[in-house]
C-alpha positions in Angstrom: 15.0 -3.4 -11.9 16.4 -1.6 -9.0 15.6 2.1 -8.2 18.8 3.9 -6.7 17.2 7.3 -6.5 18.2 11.0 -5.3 14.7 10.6 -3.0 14.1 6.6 -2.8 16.2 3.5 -3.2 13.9 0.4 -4.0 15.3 -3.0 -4.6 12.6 -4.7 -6.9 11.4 -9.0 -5.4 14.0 -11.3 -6.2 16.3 -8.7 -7.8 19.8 -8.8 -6.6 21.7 -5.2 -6.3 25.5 -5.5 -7.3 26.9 -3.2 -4.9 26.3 -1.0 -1.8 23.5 1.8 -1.3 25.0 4.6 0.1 24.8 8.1 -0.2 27.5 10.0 -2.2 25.8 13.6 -2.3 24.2 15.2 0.4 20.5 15.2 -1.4 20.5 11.1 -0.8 21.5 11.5 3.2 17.9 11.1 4.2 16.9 8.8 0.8 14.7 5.8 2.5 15.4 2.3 1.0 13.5 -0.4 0.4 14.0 -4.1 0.0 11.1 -6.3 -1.4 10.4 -10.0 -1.0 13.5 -12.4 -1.6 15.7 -9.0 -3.0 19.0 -9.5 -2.3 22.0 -6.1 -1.7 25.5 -7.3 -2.4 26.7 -4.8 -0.1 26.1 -2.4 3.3 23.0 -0.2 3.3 22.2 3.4 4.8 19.3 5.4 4.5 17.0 7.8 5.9 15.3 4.6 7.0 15.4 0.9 5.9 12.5 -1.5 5.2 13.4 -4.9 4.6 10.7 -7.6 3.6 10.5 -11.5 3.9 13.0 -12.8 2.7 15.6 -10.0 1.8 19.1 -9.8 2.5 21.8 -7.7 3.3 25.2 -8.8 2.5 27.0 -6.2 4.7 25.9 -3.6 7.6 22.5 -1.9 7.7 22.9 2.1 8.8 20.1 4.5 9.2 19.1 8.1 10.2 15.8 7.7 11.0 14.9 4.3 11.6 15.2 0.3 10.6 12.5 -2.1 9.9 13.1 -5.7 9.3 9.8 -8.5 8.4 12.0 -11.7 7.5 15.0 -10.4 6.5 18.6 -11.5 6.7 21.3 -8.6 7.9 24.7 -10.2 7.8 26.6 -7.6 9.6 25.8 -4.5 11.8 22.6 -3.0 12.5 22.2 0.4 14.0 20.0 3.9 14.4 20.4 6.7 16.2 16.3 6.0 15.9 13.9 3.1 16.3 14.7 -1.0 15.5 11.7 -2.3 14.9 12.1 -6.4 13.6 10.5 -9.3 13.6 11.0 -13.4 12.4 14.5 -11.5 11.4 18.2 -12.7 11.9 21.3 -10.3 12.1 24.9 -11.6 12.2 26.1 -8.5 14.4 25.6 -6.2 16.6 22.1 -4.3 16.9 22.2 -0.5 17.9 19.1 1.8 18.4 17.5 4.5 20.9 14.2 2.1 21.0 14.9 -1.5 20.1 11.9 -3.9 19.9 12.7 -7.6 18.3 10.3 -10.7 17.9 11.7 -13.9 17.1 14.4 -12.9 16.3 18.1 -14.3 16.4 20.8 -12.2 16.8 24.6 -13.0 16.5 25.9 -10.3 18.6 24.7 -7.6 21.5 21.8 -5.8 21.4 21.8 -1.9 22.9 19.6 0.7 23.5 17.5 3.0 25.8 14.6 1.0 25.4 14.6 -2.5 24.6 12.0 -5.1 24.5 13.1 -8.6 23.2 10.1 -11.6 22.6 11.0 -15.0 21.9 14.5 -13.9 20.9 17.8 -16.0 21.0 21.1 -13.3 21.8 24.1 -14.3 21.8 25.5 -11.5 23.5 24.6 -9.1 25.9 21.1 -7.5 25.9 21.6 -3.8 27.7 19.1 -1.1 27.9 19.9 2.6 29.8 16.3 3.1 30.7 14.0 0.2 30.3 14.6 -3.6 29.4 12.0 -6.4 28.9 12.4 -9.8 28.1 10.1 -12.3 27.3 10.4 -15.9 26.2 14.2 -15.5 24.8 17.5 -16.4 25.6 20.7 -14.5 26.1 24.3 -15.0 26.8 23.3 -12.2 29.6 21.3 -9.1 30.4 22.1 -5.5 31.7 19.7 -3.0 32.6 20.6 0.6 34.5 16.6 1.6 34.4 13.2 -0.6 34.7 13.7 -4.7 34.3 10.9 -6.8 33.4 12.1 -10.6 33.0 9.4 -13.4 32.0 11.0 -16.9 31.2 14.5 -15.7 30.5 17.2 -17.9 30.1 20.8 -17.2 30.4 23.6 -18.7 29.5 26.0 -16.4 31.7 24.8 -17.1 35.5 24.9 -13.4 36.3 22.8 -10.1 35.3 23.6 -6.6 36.0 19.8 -5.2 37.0 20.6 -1.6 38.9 17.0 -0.1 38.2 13.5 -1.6 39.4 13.3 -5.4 39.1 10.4 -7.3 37.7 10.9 -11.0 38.1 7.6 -12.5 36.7 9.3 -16.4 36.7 12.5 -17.4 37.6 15.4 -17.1 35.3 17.3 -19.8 34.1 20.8 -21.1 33.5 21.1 -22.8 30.1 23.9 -25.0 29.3 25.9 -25.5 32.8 25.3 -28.8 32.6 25.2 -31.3 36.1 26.2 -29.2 38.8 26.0 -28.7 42.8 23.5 -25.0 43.5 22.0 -24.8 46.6 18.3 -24.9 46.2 18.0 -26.8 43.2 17.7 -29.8 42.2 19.2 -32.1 39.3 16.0 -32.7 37.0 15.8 -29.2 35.6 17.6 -26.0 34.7 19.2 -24.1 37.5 16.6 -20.8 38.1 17.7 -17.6 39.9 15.0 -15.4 42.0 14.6 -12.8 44.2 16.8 -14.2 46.8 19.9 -14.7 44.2 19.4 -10.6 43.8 22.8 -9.2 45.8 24.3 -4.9 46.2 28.2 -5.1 45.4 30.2 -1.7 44.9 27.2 -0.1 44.0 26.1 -2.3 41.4 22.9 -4.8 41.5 23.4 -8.7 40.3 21.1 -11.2 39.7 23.8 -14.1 40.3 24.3 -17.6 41.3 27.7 -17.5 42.4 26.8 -17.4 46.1 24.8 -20.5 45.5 27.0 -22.7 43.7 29.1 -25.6 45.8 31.8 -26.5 42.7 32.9 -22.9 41.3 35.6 -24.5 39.6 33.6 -26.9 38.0 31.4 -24.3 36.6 34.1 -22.1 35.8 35.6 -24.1 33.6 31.9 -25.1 32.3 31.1 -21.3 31.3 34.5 -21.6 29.3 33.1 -24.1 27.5 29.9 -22.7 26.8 31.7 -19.2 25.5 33.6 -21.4 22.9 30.5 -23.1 21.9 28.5 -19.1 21.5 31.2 -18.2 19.4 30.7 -21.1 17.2 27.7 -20.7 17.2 28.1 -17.0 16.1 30.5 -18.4 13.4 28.6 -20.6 12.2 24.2 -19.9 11.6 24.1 -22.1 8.4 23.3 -25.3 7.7 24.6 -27.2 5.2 21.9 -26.2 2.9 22.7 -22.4 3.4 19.4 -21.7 4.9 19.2 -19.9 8.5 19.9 -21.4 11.5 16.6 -21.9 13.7 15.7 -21.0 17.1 16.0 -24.9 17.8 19.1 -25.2 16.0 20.8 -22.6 18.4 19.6 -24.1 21.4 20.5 -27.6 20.5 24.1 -26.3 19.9 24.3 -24.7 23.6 22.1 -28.2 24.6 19.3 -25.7 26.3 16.0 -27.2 26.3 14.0 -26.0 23.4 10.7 -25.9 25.1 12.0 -23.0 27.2 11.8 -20.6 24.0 8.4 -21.1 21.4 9.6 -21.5 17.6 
């Protein structure tokens, strides 16, 4: 049986909550809530913080003061903190918002912000922008934006172009998923297109990490990225197979046709 509490909100394993947890008097602003294994909330959640275990869901947003933590859980709409995000093995249909954002394995159906964020073996289908410092490991995004310190190890992109206006860390090349056969100077047809140091370029005061310069078609791979932005949003439609279980990494990839091996399961 759930606990909906003046000091604590607990949703018991495999219980499902009827209803939003929210405060309605000023004693349960800063009430922390707690999802166990499997639990299921019918509805948005804000607390003080939010822990969400294996296997929980939230059918709605997920708001909180001081912090979010996610281990295998399922957010099916906004998740945000003027605090710390701290998830792993955890998908959100929506937009994740915190000062310090740290995801692992993780796929996310809309942007990811903050002043600090680190993303590991991640699949974004949006944009991935950090005020201070950004790192990316192992993960895919539609593209990247950092206005402080970027570290980028085996990124791929789906967008051909990153906004990197801070201190640059290229630890491998990064690569364009999804353009499909095209003519880039420098590359060859056997692999994914990869941006370096050299593609790095200063335009009205503004850093990009781009292959424009590079490429011999630009309308071919205009109308390409067109293509690919219909097939993100489908993809952001639609993270369910037909068994209603999540969507895997693989499963996202596949749909963009990115090579798997780029991003560990």
């Amino acid at each position: 049986m759930a606990h909906i509490e003046q000091t604590r909100a607990v949703v018991e394993a495999e219980e499902t909550y009827d209803g939003r947890i929210i405060p309605v008097e000023q004693a349960e602003i800063d009430r922390p809530v707690r999802l166990r294994s499997d639990a299921t909330v019918a509805g948005s959640v804000y607390g003080g913080t939010v822990e969400a275990d294996p296997g929980a869901t939230v059918e709605g947003s997920v708001m909180a003061g001081d912090g979010v933590e996610l281990d295998g859980a399922h957010v099916t709409g906004e998740l945000g903190t003027p605090a710390a995000v701290t998830a792993s093995d955890a998908r959100v249909d929506g937009t994740v918002t915190g000062k310090r954002v740290r995801l692992t394995n993780c796929v996310v159906r809309g942007n990811v912000v903050g002043s600090q964020v680190i993303l590991e073996d991640c699949v974004v289908l949006g944009i991935a922008t950090a005020s201070r410092a950004l790192t990316v490991r192992d993960s895919l995004c539609y593209t990247v934006r950092a206005e402080g310190e970027a570290v980028l190890e085996d990124l791929t992109l789906v967008l051909p172009q990153a906004i990197l206006n801070g201190s640059i860390e290229l630890e491998s090349p990064v690569a364009v998923a999804g353009l499909g056969s095209m003519d880039v100077e420098r590359d060859d047809d056997e692999r994914l297109p990869e941006m370096d140091a050299d593609d790095l370029y200063d335009q009205d005061g503004a850093t990009y990490l781009t292959l424009a310069p590079r490429v011999l078609n630009l309308e071919k791979i205009t109308d390409r990225l067109s293509e690919l932005e219909d097939a993100v949003m489908t993809a952001v439609d639609d993270t369910s197979d037909s068994d209603g279980t999540d969507m895997s990494v693989d499963d996202v990839l596949e749909l963009l046709d990115v090579d798997s091996d780029r991003i560990p399961s």
